[in-house]
C-alpha positions in Angstrom: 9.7 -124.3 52.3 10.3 -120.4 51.6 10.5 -118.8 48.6 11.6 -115.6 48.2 9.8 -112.6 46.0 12.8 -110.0 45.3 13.4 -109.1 42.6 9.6 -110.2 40.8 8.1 -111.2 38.5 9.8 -114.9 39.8 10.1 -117.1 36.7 8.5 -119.9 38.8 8.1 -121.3 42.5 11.4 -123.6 43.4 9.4 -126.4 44.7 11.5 -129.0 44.0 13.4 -131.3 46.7 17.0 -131.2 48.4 19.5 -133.3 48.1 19.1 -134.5 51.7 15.4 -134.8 51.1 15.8 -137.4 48.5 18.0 -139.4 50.8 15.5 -139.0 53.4 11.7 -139.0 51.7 9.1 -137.7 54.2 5.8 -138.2 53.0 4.0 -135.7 54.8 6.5 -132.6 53.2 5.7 -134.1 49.8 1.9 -134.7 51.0 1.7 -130.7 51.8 4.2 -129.9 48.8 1.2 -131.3 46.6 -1.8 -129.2 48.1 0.6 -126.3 48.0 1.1 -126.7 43.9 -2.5 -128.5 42.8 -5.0 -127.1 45.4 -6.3 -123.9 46.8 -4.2 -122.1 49.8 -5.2 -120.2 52.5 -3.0 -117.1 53.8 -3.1 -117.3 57.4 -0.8 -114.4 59.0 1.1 -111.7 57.0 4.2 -110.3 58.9 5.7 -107.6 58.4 9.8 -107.3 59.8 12.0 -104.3 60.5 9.5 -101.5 61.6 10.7 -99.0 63.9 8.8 -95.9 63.4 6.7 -96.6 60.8 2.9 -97.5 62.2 1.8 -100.8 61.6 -2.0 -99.2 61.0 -0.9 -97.3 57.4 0.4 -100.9 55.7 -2.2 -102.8 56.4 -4.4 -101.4 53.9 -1.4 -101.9 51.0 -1.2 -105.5 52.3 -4.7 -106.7 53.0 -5.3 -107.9 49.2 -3.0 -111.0 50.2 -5.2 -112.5 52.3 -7.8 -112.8 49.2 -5.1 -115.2 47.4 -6.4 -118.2 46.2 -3.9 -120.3 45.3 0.0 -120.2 45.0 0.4 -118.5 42.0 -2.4 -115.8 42.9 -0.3 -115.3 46.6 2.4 -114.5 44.8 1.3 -112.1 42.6 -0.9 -110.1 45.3 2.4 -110.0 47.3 4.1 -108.4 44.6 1.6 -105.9 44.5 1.8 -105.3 47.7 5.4 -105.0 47.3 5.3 -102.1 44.8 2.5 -100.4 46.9 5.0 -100.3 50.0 8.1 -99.1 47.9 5.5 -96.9 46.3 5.1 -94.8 49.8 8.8 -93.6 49.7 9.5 -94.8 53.3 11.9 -98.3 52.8 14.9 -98.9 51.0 14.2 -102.4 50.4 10.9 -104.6 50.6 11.4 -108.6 50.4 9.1 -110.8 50.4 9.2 -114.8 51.9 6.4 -117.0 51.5 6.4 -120.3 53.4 4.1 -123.0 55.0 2.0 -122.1 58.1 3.8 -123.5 61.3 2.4 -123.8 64.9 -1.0 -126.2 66.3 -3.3 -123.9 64.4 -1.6 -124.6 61.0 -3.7 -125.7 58.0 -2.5 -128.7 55.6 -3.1 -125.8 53.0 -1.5 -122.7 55.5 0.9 -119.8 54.1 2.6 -117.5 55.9 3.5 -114.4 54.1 6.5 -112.1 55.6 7.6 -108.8 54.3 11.1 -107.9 55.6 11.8 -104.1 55.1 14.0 -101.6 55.6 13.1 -97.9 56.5 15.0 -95.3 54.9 16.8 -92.7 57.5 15.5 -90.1 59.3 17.3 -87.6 56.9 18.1 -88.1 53.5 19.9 -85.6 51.0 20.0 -85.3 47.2 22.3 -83.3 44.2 21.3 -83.8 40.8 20.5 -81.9 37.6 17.2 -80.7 35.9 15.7 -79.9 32.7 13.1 -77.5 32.7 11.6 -75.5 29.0 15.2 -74.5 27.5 16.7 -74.5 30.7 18.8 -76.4 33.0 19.2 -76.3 36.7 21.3 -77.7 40.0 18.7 -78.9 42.5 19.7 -79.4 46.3 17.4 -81.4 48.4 16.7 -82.2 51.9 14.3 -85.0 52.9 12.2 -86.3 56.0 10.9 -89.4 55.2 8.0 -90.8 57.0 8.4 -87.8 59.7 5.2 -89.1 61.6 5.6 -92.6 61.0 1.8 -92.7 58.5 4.0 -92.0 55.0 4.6 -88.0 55.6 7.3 -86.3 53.8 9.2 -83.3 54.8 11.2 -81.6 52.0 13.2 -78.6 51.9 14.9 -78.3 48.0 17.0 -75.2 46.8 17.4 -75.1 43.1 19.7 -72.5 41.1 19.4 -72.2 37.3 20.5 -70.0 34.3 17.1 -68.2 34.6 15.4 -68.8 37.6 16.3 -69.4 41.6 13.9 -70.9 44.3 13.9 -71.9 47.3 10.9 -74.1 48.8 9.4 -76.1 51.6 7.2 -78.7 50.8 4.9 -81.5 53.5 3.3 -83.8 51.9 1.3 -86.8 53.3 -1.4 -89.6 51.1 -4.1 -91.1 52.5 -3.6 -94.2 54.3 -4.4 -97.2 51.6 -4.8 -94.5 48.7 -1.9 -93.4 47.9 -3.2 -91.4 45.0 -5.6 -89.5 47.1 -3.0 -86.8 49.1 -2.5 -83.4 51.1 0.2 -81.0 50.5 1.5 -77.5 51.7 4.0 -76.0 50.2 6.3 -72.6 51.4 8.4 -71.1 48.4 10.4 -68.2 47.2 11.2 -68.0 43.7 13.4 -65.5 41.5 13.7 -65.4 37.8 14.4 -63.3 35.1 12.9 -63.1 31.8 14.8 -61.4 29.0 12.3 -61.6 26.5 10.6 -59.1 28.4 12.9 -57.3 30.2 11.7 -58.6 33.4 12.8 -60.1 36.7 9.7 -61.1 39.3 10.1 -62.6 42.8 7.1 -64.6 44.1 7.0 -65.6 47.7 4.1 -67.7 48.4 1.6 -70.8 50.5 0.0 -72.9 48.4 -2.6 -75.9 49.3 -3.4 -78.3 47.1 -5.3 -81.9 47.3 -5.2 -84.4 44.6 -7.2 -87.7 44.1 -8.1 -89.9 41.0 -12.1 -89.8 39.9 -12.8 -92.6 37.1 -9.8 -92.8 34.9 -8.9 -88.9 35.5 -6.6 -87.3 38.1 -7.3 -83.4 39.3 -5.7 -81.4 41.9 -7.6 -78.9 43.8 -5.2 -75.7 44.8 -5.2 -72.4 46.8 -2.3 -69.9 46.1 -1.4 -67.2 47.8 1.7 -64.9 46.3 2.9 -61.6 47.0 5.0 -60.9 43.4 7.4 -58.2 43.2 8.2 -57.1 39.4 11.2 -54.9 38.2 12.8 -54.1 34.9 15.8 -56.7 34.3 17.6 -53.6 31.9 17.6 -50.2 31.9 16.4 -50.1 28.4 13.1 -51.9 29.5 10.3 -50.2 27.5 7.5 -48.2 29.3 4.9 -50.9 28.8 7.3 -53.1 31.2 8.0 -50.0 33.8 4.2 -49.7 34.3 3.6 -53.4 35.3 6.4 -53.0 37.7 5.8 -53.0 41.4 4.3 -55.3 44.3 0.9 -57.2 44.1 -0.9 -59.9 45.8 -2.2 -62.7 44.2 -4.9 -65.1 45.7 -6.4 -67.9 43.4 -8.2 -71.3 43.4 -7.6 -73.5 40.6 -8.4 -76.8 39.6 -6.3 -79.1 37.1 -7.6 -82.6 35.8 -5.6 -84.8 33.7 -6.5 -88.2 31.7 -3.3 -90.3 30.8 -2.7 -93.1 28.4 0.6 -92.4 26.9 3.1 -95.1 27.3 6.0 -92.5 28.0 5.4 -88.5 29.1 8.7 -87.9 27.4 8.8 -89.5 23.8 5.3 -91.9 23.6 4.9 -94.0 21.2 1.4 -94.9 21.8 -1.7 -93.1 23.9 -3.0 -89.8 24.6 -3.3 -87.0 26.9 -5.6 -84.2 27.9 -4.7 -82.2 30.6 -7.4 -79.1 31.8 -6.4 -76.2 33.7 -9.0 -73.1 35.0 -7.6 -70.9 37.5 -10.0 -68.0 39.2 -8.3 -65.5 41.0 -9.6 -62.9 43.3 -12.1 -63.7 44.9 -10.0 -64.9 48.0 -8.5 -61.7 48.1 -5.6 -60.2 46.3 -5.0 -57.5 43.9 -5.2 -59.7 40.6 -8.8 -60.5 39.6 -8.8 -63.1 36.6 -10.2 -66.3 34.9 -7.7 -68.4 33.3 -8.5 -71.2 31.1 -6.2 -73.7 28.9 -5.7 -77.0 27.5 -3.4 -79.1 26.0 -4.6 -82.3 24.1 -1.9 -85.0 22.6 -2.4 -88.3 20.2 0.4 -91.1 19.6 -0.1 -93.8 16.8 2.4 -96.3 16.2 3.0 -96.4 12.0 5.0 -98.8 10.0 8.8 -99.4 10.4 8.6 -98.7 14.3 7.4 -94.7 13.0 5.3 -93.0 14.8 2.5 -90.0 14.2 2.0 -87.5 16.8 -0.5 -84.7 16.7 -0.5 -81.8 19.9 -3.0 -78.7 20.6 -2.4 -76.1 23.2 -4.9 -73.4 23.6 -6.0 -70.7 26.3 -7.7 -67.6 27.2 -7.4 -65.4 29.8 -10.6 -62.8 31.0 -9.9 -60.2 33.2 -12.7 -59.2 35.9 -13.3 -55.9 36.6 -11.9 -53.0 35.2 -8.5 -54.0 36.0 -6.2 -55.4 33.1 -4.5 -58.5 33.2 -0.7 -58.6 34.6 2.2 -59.2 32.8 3.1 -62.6 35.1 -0.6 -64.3 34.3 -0.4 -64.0 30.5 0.1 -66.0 27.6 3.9 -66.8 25.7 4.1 -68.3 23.0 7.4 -69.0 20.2 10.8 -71.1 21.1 11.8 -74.6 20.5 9.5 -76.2 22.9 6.2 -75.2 21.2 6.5 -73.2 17.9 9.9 -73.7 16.7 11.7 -71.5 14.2 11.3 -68.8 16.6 12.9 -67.1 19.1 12.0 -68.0 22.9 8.6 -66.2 23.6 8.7 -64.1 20.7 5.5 -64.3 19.2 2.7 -61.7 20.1 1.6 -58.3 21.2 5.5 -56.1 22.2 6.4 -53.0 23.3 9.7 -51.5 22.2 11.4 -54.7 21.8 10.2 -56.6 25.1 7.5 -59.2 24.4 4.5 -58.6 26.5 2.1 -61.7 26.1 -1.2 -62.4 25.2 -4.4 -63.2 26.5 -5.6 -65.5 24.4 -3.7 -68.2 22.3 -3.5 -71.8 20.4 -0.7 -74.0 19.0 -0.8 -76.8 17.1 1.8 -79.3 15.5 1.7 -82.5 13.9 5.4 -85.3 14.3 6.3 -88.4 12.2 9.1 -89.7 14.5 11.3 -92.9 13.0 14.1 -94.7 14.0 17.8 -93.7 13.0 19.0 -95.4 10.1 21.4 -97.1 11.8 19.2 -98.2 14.0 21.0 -101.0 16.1 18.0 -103.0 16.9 15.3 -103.0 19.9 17.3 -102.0 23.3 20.0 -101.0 21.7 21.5 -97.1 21.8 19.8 -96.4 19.2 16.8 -96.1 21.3 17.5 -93.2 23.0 17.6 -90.8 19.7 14.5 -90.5 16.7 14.4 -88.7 13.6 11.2 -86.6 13.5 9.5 -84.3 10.8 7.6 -81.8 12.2 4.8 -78.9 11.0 3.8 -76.3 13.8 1.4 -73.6 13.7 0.0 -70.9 16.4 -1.4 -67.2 17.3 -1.1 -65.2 20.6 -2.9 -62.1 20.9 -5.1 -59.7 22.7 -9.0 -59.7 22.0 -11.5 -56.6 22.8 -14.3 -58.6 24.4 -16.9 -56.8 23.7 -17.0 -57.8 19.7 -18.3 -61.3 19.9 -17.3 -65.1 19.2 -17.0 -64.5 15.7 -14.6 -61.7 15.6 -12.4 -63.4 18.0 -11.9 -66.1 15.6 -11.2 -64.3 12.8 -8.7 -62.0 14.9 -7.1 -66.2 16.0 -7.0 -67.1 12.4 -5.0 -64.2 11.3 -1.6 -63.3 11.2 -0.7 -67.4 11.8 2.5 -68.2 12.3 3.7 -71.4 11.3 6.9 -73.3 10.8 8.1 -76.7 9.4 11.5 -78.6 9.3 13.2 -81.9 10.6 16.1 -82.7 13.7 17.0 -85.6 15.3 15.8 -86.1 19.3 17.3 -87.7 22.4 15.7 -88.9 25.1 17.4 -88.4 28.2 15.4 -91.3 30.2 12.0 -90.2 31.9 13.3 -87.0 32.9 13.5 -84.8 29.9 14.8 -84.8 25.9 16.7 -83.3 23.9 16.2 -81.2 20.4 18.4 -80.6 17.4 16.4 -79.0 14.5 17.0 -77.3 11.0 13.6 -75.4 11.4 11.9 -72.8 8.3 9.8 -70.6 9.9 6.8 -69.3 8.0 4.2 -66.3 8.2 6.3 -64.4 10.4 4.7 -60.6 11.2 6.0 -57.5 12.6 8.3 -57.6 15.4 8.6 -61.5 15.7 12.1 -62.9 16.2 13.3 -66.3 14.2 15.4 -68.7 14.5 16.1 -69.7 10.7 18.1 -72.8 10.8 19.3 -75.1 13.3 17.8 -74.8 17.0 18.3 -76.3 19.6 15.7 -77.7 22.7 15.2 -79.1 26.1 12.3 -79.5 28.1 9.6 -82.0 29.6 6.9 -80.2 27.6 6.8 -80.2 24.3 4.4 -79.0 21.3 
C-alpha cells in the first residue's frame, strides 16, 4: 500500500480501496489499513535507492528524523523534510519518496517502510546565465563537480565577464555531514575591473578561507584573505592623487561577518528585518595594508494598508588605519549612485582629486520607502506582482576624519555637508536574483565637486539603500 511523496505537501494519504479489492474483501489489508490511519506507526527500515558514489554515512544524519514519526501523518511530514534536506546538498536531480507497509517475518501490524529513490547529478555539470551585480550586468560561465568525494563536496570553476569587471575563480566547497549550514570553503580567484569614477583599473589575485555556521538565530562567516593587488591609472588624465596609489601591494586580512535574517524576500520584502555586521583587521597576518574596517547595514519592513509597505535602511562604516601608513584607495568607502543615494552620480560623493573620486573613510546612509502596488494592479499572483510604485527620501556623508580630535568633532564633521535626495519610480523585481529601478530623483544639498543625476535614473542591483 505505497504512497508516493513527490511533489509535497500531499493533499492527503490515498488510502482508499481498488476496484479488485472491493470484489475481493480481505480483512486483514483493511485490519492493517485501520492501525495505519487511527493508531500510532512505527518506521522500521528507511532505504535509500540509486546511490553510486555518494556514501551512505553523509544521508543518514538528513534522514534519521524519520524514524522518530509517530503516526502517519507525522511520517510523512519528516520524510518531506528529509526530502528538502537531500535536494538541499546539491548532489541529486530528483528525490522521491514511497512509503509502504513493513513486509517480511519481522513485520509489525503497525510497520512502515520508508524508501527514498534518487538520482545523482553527473560527474560534470556546466552552466550560462546572466547576473546583476550594483549597476552592472554580467555573462557568468560555470563549471561544476558535484559531490567529487562522494560526502556533498563541490568543485567549481566559474569565469564571469562584465561591463566593469572580469574574474576568473576556483572555488571547493564541502558542509558538514548532518549540518549543512555549518561548511568549509577555499577559494582561488583572479579578478580585473575598472573603475571610472576614479580613474582606476586593479587586478587582485588571491586564496581565501572561510568557515561559516549558524549560532542562535545568527549566521557569521569566519575568513582569511590573502591578495596581491596591482593598481594602475584607467586614463591618462588620472589625477596625481590616483598615480600615487598606483603600484603592487599585498593584502593579508581576517574578517568576520554575522548576519540575522527575518525578511520574507532579500530582493523586495515585504515584511522582516536584517542586520548584517562586518569587521575586517588586516595586517597582522602579514601584507603591506594594515587596517581596521568596520560597517553595518541595518533594514526594517512593515506591511501598511492597501498591500503598502514602509521600509527604513542604515548603512554606516569607518575605516582606521594602523600605523603610520594611510589607508589604500581599494579598502575605502563609496558612496552616491542609484543603489544607495540616488540622484547622484555612481560613487560621486566624497573627498576627489581633480575629478576622480577618491573615497572616504568613514561614512553613513540612510533612506526611508513607502512601496504600493500599481494601480492597475491585477490582483494577488498576477503580473502585476513583479513591479511597485515606491516613494523614497535618502540621505548620507562620506568623508575623511583627523583622529586625533575626538568623538564629538567627528560627528559634527558626519552631520555636515549632508547630502540628501527625494523622488518616486516604479520597481521590478526580477525574481530572487536582482530588481530593477526607474526613478525621477531631486537631489538636495549637493557640495562642491559632487556629480547629480537630476531626473530620471535608472538601477540594478541585489543591494539596495
Amino acid at each position: 500500500m505505497p504512497f508516493s511523496l513527490d511533489p509535497l505537501p500531499m493533499q492527503g494519504p490515498e488510502l482508499g480501496f481498488h476496484a479488485d479489492d472491493i470484489e475481493r474483501p480481505d480483512m486483514e489489508q483493511e485490519s492493517k489499513q485501520e492501525v495505519l490511519e487511527n493508531k500510532d506507526v512505527i518506521v522500521q527500515r528507511v532505504h535509500i535507492d540509486g546511490l553510486g558514489r555518494t556514501k551512505e554515512d553523509c544521508l543518514t544524519y538528513e534522514i534519521a528524523d524519520v524514524f522518530r514519526a509517530k503516526n502517519l501523518i507525522d511520517v510523512m511530514r519528516r520524510a518531506h523534510e528529509a526530502r528538502q534536506k537531500l535536494l538541499r546538498l546539491g548532489i541529486f536531480r530528483q528525490v522521491d519518496v514511497v512509503i509502504d507497509t513493513s513486509q517480511g517475518v519481522d513485520a509489525l501490524p503497525n510497520g512502515l517502510d520508508v524508501t527514498f529513490d534518487v538520482t545523482e547529478l553527473r560527474r560534470m555539470t556546466g552552466s550560462y546565465n546572466t547576473m546583476v551585480g550594483n549597476n552592472e550586468g554580467c555573462m557568468v560561465l560555470g563549471l561544476k563537480l558535484p559531490n567529487i568525494f562522494g560526502s556533498a563536496e563541490k568543485l567549481t570553476f566559474q569565469v564571469s565577464y562584465g561591463t566593469k569587471e572580469t574574474s576568473y575563480g576556483l572555488s571547493f566547497f564541502k558542509p558538514q555531514p548532518g549540518h549543512f549550514e555549518r561548511s568549509f570553503a577555499v577559494n582561488l580567484y583572479k579578478v580585473a575591473g575598472q573603475f571610472p569614477w576614479s580613474s582606476l583599473r586593479e587586478t587582485d589575485r588571491g586564496v581565501s578561507t572561510e568557515f561559516s555556521f549558524p549560532l542562535w538565530k545568527t549566521n557569521h562567516t569566519l575568513k582569511w584573505e590573502g591578495v596581491w593587488r596591482e593598481l594602475g591609472c584607467l586614463e591618462r588624465t588620472a589625477s596625481f592623487a590616483v598615480r600615487e596609489e598606483s603600484g603592487h601591494s599585498l593584502k593579508s586580512s581576517l574578517s568576520h561577518s554575522m548576519v540575522i535574517d527575518t525578511r520574507n524576500s532579500a530582493i523586495l520584502p515585504r515584511r522582516g528585518a536584517l542586520l548584517k555586521i562586518n569587521q575586517e583587521l588586516a595586517g597582522y597576518t602579514g601584507g603591506d595594508a594594515s587596517f581596521l574596517k568596520e560597517d553595518f547595514e541595518i533594514q526594517f519592513n512593515r506591511r501598511l494598508f492597501w498591500d503598502s509597505v514602509l521600509s527604513a535602511s542604515l548603512w554606516g562604516g569607518c575605516l582606521l588605519p594602523i600605523g603610520d601608513k594611510p589607508t589604500c584607495i581599494a579598502d575605502r568607502f563609496y558612496l552616491g549612485g542609484p543603489t544607495s543615494v540616488r540622484g547622484f552620480s555612481m560613487y560621486s560623493i566624497g573627498p576627489q582629486s581633480e575629478g576622480d573620486y577618491l573615497g572616504g573613510e568613514v561614512y553613513w546612509a540612510g533612506a526611508v520607502h513607502l512601496f504600493t502596488p500599481l494601480p492597475f494592479h491585477p490582483g494577488k499572483g498576477g503580473f502585476g506582482d513583479l513591479f511597485r510604485i515606491h516613494f523614497f527620501l535618502n540621505a548620507g556623508n562620506l568623508c575623511n576624519l583627523n583622529y586625533g580630535d575626538g568623538p564629538q568633532a567627528h560627528l559634527r564633521k558626519l552631520a555636515e555637508c549632508i547630502r540628501w535626495s527625494y523622488g518616486a519610480g516604479i520597481v521590478l523585481r526580477l525574481g530572487n536574483i536582482a530588481r530593477l529601478e526607474l526613478n525621477y530623483c531631486i537631489p538636495t544639498g549637493v557640495q562642491s565637486g559632487d556629480r547629480i543625476c537630476d531626473g530620471f535614473q535608472f538601477g540594478a542591483g541585489v543591494r539596495f539603500l
